[in-house]
N, C-alpha and C positions, 0 to 999 in steps of 0.2 A: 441525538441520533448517533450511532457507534455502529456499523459497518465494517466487517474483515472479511476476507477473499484467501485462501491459502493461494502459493505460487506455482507458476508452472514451468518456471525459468526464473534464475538470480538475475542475469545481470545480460545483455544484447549484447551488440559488438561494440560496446562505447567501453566496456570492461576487459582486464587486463586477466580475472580470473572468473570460476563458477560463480561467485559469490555465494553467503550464508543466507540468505533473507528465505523464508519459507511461508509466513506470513506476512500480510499487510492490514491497516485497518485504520478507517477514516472516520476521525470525529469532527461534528459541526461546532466550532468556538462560536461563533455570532453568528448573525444572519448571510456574511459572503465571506466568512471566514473558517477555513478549514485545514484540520490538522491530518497527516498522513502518515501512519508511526511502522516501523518496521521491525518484525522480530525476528531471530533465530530460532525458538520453537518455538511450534504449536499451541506449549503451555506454559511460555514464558510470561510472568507475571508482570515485566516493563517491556516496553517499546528499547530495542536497541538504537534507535536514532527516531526521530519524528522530523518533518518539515511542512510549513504553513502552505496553502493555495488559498488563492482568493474564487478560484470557483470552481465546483464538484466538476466538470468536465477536465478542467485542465489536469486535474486528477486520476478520471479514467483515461485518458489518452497517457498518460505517462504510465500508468500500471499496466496500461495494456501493451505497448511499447517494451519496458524494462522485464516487468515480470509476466507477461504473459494470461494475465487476468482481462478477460472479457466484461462487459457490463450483466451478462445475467451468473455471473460465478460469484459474485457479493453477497452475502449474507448477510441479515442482520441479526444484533445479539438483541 
């Protein structure tokens, strides 16, 4: 499963600047393993940073939080 959401906001008040992130997108490693990779473009061919969750919510709560991404703004590829 490979799931991205474009952003609607880089970075809440926890951030010092706008930040660059514009995409996100989540892939399933195992069964309660999940990676969450972040890019600067649109059509950027790698993940500028990726980090692991151990469960798909703890994921939407953080994108929706950081970057402004709701649970029906996800996409799948």
């Amino acid at each position: 499963m490979l799931i991205w959401a474009p952003t609607r906001k880089s970075l809440d008040d926890r951030g010092e600047s706008d930040g660059t992130t514009v995409k996100v997108a989540i892939e399933q490693l195992d069964d309660d393993v999940f990676l969450l990779m972040r890019y600067e473009s649109l059509d950027a061919p790698f993940p500028t940073s990726d980090h692991l969750f151990l469960s798909l919510d703890e994921i939407y709560d953080e994108c929706e939080e950081v970057y402004g991404i709701g649970r029906a703004d996800w996409l799948q590829l």
